[in-house]
N, C-alpha and C positions, 0 to 999 in steps of 0.2 A: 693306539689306533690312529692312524692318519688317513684321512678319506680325498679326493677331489672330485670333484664335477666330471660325473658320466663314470660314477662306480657303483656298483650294488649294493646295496644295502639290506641286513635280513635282520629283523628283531625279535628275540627271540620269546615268546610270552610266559608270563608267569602260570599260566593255568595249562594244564596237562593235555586238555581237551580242546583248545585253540591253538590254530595254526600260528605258524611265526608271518609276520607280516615284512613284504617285501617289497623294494622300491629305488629309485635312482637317485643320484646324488645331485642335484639342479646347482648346490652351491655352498663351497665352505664358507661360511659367516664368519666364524672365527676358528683359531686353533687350540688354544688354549682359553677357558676349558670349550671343547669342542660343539659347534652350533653347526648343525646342518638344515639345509633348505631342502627336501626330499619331496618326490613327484612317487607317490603310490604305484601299486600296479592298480588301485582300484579307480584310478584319477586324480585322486586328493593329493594335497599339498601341503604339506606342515613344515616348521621348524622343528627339530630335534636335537636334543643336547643327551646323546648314549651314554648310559652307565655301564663302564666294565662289566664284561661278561657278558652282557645281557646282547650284545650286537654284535656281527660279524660283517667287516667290509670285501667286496671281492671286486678285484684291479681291473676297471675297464680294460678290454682286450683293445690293444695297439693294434695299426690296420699298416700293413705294409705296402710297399708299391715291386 
């Protein structure tokens, strides 16, 4: 999983009955093993370091001229 700043991010939860929670990439921290700085959709802000599986990144859309 390689992520960059201004990718989606969706995680996915371990209980059945909550939503996966979704948010943007603010900033790779590191790559190995991987820290991201993430902006919620709900406002909030954290650090995250994804466990396989558990996350799916999706490639900010390129903007053409």
């Amino acid at each position: 999983m390689k992520a960059h700043a201004g990718d989606r991010i969706v995680v996915e939860s371990e209980r059945a009955t909550q939503s996966p929670r979704k948010g943007v990439v603010e900033e790779v921290i590191a790559e190995d093993p991987p820290r991201l700085r993430v902006r919620w959709d709900d406002g909030h802000m954290s650090i995250v370091s994804p466990a396989a599986g558990a996350v799916s990144i999706e490639e900010a859309a390129t903007k053409t001229n």
